[in-house]
N, CA, C and O atoms as a printed pandas DataFrame, in Angstrom:
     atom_number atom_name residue_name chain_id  residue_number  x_coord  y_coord  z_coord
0              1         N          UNK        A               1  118.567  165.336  -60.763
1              2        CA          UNK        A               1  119.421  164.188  -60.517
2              3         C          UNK        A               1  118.617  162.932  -60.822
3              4         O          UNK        A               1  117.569  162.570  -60.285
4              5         N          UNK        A               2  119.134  162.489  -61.541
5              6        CA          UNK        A               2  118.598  160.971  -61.639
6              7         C          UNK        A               2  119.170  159.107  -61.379
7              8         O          UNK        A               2  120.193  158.574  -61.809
8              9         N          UNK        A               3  117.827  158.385  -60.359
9             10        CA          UNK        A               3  118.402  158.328  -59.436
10            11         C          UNK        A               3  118.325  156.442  -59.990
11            12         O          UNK        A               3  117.530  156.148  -60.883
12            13         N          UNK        A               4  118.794  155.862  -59.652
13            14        CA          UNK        A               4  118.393  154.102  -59.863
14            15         C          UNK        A               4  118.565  153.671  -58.933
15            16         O          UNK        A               4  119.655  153.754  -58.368
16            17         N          UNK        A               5  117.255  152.883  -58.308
17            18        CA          UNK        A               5  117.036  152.538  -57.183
18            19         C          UNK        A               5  116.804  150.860  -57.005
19            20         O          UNK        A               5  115.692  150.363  -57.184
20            21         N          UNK        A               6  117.917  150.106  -56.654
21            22        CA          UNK        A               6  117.546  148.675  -57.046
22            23         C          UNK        A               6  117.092  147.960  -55.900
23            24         O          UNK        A               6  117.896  147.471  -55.107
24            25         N          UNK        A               7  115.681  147.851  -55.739
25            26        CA          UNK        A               7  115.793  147.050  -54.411
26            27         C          UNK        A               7  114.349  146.156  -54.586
27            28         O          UNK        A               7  113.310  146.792  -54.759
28            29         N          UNK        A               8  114.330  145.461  -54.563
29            30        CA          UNK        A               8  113.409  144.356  -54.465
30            31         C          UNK        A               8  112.193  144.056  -53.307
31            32         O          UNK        A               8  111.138  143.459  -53.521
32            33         N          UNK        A               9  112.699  144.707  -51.887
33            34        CA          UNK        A               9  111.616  144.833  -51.250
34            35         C          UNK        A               9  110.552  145.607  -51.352
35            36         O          UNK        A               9  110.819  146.758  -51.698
36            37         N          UNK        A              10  109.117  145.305  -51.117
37            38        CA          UNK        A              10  108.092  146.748  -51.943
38            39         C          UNK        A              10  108.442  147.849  -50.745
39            40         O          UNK        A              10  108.949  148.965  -50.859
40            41         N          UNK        A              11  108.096  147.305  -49.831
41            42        CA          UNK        A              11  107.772  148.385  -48.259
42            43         C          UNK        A              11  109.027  149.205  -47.917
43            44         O          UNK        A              11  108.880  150.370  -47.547
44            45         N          UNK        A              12  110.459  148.574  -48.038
45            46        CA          UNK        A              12  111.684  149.885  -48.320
46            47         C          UNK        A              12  111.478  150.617  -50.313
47            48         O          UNK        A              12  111.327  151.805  -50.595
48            49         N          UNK        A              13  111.521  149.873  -50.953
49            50        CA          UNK        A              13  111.238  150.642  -52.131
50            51         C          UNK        A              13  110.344  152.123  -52.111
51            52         O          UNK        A              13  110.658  153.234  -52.539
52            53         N          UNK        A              14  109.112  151.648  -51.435
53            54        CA          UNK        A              14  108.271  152.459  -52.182
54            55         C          UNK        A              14  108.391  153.618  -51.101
55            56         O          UNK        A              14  107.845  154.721  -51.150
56            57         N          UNK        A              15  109.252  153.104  -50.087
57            58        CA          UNK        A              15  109.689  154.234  -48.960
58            59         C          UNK        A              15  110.808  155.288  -49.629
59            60         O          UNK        A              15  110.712  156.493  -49.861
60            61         N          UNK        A              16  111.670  154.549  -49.799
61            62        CA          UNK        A              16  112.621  155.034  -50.696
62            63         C          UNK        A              16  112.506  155.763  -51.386
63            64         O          UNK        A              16  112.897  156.927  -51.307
64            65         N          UNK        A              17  111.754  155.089  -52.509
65            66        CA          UNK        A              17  111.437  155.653  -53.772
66            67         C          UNK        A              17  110.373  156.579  -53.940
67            68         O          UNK        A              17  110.312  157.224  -54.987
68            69         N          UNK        A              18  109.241  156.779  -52.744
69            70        CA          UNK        A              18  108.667  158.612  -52.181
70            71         C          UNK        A              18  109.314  159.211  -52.050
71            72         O          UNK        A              18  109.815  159.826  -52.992
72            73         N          UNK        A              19  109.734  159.401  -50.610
73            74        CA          UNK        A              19  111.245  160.074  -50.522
74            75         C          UNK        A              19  112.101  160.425  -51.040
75            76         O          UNK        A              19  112.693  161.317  -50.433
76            77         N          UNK        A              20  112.718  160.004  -52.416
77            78        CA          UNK        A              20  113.502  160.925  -53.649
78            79         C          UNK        A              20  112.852  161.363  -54.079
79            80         O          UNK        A              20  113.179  162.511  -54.381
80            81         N          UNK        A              21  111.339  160.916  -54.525
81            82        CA          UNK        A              21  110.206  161.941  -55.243
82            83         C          UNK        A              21  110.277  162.890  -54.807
83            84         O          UNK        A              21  110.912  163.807  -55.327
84            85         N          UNK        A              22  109.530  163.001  -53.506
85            86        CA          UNK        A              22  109.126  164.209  -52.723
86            87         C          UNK        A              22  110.040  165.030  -53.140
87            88         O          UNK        A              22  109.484  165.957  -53.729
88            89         N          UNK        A              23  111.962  165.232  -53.115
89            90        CA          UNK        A              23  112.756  165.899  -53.209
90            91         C          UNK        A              23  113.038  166.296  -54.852
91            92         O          UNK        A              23  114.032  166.910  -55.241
92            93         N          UNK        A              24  112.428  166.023  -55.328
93            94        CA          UNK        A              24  112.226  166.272  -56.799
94            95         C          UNK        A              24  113.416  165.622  -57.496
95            96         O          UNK        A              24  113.990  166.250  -58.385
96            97         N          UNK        A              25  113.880  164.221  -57.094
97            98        CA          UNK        A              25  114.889  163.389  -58.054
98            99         C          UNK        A              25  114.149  162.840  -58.663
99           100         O          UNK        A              25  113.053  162.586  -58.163
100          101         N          UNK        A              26  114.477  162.414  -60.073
101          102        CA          UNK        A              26  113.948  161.435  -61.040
102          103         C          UNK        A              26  114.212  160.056  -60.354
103          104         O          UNK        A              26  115.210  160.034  -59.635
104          105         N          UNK        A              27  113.523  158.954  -60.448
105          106        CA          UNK        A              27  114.125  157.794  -59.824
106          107         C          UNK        A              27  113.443  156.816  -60.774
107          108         O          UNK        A              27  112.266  156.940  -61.111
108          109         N          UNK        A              28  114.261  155.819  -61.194
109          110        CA          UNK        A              28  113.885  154.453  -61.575
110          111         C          UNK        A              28  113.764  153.294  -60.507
111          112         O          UNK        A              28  114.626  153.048  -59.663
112          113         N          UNK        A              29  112.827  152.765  -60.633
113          114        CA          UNK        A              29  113.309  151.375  -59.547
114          115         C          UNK        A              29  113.002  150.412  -60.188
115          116         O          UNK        A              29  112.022  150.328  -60.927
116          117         N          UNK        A              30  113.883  149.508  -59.953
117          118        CA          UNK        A              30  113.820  148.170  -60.287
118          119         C          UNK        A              30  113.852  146.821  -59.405
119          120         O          UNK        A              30  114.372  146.922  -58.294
120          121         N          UNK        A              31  113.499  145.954  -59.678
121          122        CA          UNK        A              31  113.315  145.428  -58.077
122          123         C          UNK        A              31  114.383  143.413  -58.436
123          124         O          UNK        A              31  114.128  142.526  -57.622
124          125         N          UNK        A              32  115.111  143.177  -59.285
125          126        CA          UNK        A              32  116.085  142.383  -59.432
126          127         C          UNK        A              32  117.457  142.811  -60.599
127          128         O          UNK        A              32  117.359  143.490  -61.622
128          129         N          UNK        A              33  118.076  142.482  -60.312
129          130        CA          UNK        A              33  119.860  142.484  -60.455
130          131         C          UNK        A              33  119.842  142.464  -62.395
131          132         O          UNK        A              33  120.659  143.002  -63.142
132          133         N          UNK        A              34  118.819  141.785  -62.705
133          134        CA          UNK        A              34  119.246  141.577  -63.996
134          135         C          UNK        A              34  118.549  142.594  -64.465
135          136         O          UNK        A              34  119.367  143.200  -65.157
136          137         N          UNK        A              35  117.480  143.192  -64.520
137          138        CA          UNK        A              35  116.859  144.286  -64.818
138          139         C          UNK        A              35  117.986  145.296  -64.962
139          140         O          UNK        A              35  118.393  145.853  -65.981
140          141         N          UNK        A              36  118.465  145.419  -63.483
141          142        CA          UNK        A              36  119.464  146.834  -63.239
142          143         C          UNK        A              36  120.169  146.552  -64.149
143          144         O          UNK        A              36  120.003  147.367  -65.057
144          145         N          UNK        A              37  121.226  145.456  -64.503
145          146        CA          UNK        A              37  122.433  145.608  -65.453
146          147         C          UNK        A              37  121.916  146.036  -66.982
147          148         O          UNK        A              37  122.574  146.724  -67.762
148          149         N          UNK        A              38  120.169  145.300  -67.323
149          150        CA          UNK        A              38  119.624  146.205  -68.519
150          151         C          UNK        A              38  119.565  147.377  -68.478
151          152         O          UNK        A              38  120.247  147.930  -69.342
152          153         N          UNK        A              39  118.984  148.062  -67.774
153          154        CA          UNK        A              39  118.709  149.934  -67.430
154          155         C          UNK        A              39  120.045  150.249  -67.718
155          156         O          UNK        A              39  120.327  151.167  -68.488
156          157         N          UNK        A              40  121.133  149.355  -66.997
157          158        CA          UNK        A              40  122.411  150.790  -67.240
158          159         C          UNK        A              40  122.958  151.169  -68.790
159          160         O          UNK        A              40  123.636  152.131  -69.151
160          161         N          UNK        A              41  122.352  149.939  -69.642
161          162        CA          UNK        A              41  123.228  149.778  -70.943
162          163         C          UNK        A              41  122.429  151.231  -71.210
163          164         O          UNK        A              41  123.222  152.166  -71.318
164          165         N          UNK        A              42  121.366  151.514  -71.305
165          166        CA          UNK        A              42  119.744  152.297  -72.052
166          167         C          UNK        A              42  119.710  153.818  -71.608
167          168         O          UNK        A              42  119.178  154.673  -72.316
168          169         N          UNK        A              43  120.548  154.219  -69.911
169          170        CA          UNK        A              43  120.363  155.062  -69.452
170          171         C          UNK        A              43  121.545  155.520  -68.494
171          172         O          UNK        A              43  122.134  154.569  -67.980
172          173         N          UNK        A              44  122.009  156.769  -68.151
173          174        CA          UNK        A              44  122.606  157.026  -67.708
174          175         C          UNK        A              44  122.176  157.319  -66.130
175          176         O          UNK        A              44  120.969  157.305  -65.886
176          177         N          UNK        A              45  123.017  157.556  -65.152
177          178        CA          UNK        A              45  122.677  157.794  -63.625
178          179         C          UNK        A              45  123.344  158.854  -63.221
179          180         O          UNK        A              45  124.360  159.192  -63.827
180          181         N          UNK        A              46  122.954  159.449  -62.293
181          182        CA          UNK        A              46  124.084  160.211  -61.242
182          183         C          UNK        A              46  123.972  159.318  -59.849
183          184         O          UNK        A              46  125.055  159.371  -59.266
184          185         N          UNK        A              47  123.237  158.709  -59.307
185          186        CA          UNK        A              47  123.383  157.466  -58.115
186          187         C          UNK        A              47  122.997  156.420  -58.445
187          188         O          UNK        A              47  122.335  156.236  -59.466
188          189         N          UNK        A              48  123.278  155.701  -57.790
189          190        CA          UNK        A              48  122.838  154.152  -57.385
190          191         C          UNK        A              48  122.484  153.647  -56.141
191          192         O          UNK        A              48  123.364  153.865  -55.309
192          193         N          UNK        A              49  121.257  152.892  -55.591
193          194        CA          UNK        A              49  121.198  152.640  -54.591
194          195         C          UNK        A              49  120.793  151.034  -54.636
195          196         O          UNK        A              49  119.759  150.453  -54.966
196          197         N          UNK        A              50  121.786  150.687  -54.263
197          198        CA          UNK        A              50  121.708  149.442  -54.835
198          199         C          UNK        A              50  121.504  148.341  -53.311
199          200         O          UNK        A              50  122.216  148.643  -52.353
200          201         N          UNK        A              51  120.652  147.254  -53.168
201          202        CA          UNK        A              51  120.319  146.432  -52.349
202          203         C          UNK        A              51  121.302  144.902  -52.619
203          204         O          UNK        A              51  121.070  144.369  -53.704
204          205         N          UNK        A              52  121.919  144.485  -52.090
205          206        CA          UNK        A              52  122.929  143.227  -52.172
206          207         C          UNK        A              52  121.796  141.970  -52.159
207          208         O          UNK        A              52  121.896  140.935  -52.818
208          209         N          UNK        A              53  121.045  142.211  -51.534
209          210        CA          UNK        A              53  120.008  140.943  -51.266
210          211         C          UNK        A              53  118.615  140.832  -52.492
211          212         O          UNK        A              53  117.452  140.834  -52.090
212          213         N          UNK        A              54  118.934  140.746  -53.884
213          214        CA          UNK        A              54  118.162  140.536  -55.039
214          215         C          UNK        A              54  117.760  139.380  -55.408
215          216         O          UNK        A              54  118.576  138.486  -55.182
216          217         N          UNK        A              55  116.680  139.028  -55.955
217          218        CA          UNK        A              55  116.463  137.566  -56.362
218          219         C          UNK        A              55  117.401  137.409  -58.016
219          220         O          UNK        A              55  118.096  138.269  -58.558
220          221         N          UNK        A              56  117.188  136.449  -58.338
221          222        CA          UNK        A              56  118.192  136.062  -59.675
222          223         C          UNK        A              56  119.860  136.379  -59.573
223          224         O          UNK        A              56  120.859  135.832  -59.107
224          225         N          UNK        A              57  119.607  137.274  -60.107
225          226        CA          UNK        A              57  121.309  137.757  -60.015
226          227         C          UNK        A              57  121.630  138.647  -58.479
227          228         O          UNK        A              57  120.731  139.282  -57.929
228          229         N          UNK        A              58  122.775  138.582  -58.025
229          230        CA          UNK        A              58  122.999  139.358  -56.671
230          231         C          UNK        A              58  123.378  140.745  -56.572
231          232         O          UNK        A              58  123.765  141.106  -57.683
232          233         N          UNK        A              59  123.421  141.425  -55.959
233          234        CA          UNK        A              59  123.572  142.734  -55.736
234          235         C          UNK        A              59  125.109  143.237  -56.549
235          236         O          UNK        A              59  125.518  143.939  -57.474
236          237         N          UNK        A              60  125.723  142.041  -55.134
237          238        CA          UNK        A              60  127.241  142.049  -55.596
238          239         C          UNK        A              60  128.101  141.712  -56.714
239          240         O          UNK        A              60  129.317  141.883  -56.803
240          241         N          UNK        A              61  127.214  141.156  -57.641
241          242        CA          UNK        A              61  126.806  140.790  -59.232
242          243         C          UNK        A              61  127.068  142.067  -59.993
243          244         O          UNK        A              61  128.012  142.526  -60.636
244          245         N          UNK        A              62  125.569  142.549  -59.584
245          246        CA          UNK        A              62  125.587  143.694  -60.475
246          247         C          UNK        A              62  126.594  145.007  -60.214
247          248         O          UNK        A              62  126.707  146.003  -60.929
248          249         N          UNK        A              63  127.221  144.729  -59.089
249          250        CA          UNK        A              63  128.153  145.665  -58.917
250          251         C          UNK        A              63  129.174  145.427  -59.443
251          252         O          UNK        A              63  129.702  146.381  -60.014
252          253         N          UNK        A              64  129.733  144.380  -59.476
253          254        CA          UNK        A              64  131.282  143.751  -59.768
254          255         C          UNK        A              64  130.645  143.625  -61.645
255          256         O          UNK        A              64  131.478  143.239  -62.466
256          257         N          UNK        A              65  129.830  143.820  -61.931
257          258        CA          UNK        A              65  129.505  144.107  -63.600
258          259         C          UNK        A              65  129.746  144.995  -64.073
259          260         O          UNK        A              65  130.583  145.119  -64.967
260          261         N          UNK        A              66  128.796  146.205  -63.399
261          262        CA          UNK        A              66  128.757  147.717  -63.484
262          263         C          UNK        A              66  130.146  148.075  -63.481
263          264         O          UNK        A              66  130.642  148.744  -64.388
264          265         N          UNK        A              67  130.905  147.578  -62.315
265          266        CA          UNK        A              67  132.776  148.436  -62.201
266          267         C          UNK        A              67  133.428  147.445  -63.506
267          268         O          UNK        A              67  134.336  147.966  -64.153
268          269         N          UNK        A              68  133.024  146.160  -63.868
269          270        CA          UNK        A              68  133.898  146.023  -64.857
270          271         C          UNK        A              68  133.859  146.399  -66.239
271          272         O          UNK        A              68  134.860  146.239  -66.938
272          273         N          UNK        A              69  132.914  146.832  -66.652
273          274        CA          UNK        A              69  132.701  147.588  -67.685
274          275         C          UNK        A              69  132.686  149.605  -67.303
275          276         O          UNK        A              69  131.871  150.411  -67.751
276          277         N          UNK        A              70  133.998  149.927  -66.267
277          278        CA          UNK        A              70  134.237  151.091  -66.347
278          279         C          UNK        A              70  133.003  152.154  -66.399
279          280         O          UNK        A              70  133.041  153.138  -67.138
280          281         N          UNK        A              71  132.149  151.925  -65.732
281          282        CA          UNK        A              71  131.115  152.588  -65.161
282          283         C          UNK        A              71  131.479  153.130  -63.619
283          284         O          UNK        A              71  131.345  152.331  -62.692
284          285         N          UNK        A              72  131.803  154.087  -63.430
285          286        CA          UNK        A              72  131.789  154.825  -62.379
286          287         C          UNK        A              72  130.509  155.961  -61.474
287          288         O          UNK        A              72  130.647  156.866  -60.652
288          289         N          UNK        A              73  129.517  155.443  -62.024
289          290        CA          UNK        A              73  128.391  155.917  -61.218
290          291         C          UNK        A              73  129.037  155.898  -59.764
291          292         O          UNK        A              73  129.866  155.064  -59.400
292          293         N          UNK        A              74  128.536  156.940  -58.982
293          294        CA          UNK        A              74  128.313  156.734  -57.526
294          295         C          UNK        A              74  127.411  155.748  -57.248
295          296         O          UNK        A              74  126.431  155.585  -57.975
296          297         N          UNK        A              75  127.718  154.737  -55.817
297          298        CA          UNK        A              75  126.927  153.813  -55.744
298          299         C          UNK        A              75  126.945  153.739  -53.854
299          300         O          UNK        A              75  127.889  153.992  -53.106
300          301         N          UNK        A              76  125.729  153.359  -53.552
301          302        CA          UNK        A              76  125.627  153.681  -52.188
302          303         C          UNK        A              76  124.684  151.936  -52.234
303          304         O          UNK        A              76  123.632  151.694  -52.828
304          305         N          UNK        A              77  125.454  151.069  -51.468
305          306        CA          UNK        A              77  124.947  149.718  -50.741
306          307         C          UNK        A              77  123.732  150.018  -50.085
307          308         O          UNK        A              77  123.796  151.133  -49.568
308          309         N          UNK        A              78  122.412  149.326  -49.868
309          310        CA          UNK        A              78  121.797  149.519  -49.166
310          311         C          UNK        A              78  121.360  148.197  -48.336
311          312         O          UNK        A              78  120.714  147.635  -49.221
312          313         N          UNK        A              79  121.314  147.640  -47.614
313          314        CA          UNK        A              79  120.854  146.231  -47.775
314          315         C          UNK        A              79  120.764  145.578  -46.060
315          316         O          UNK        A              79  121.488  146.115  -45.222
316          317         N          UNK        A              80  120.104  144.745  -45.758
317          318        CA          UNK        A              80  119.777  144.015  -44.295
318          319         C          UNK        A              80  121.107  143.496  -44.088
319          320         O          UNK        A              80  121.551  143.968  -43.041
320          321         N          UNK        A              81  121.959  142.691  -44.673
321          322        CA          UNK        A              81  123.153  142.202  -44.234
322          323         C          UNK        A              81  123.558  142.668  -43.182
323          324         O          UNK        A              81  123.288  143.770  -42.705
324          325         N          UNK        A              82  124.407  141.639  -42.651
325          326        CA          UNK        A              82  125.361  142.418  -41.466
326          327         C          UNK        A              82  126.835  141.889  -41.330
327          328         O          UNK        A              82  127.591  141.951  -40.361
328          329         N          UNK        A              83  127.052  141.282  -42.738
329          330        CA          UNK        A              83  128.806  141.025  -43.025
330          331         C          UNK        A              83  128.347  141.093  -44.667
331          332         O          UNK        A              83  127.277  141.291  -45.242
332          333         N          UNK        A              84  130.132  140.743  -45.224
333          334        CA          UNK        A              84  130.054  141.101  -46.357
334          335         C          UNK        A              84  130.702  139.392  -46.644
335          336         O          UNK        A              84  131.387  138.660  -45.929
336          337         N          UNK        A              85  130.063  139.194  -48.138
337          338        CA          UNK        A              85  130.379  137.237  -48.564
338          339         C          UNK        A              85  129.398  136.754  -47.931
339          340         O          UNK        A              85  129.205  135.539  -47.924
């Protein structure tokens, strides 16, 4: 399974992003919004774990990108927030 992991903090990333290792997923990480919308043109996914709170472009950016160009990856929010807007 291969996994894209967008999150910008190092200390959840690199938590994260062991943790799918260990389980033997492939994982990319990227750590801002505009990166991710490059990776998706280049590569395909089976998840997304995507963080709302990115520097440059926003989480909710790259999501409302990803669905408008008919990309249906699974996508799982990950993020400190505690409302949505």
């Amino acid at each position: 399974m291969r996994v894209l992991l967008v999150e910008d903090d190092p200390m959840i990333g690199e938590a994260v992003h062991g943790a799918l290792m260990e389980v033997s997923y492939a994982v990319d990480w990227v750590k801002d919004g505009q990166t991710a919308c490059e990776v998706f043109s280049g590569q395909e996914y089976d998840l997304v774990l995507l963080d709302l709170g990115l520097p440059g472009m926003d989480g909710l950016d790259v999501l409302n990108l990803l669905r408008a160009g008919n990309n249906r990856v699974p996508l799982l929010v990950i993020t400190a927030r505690d409302g949505v807007g």
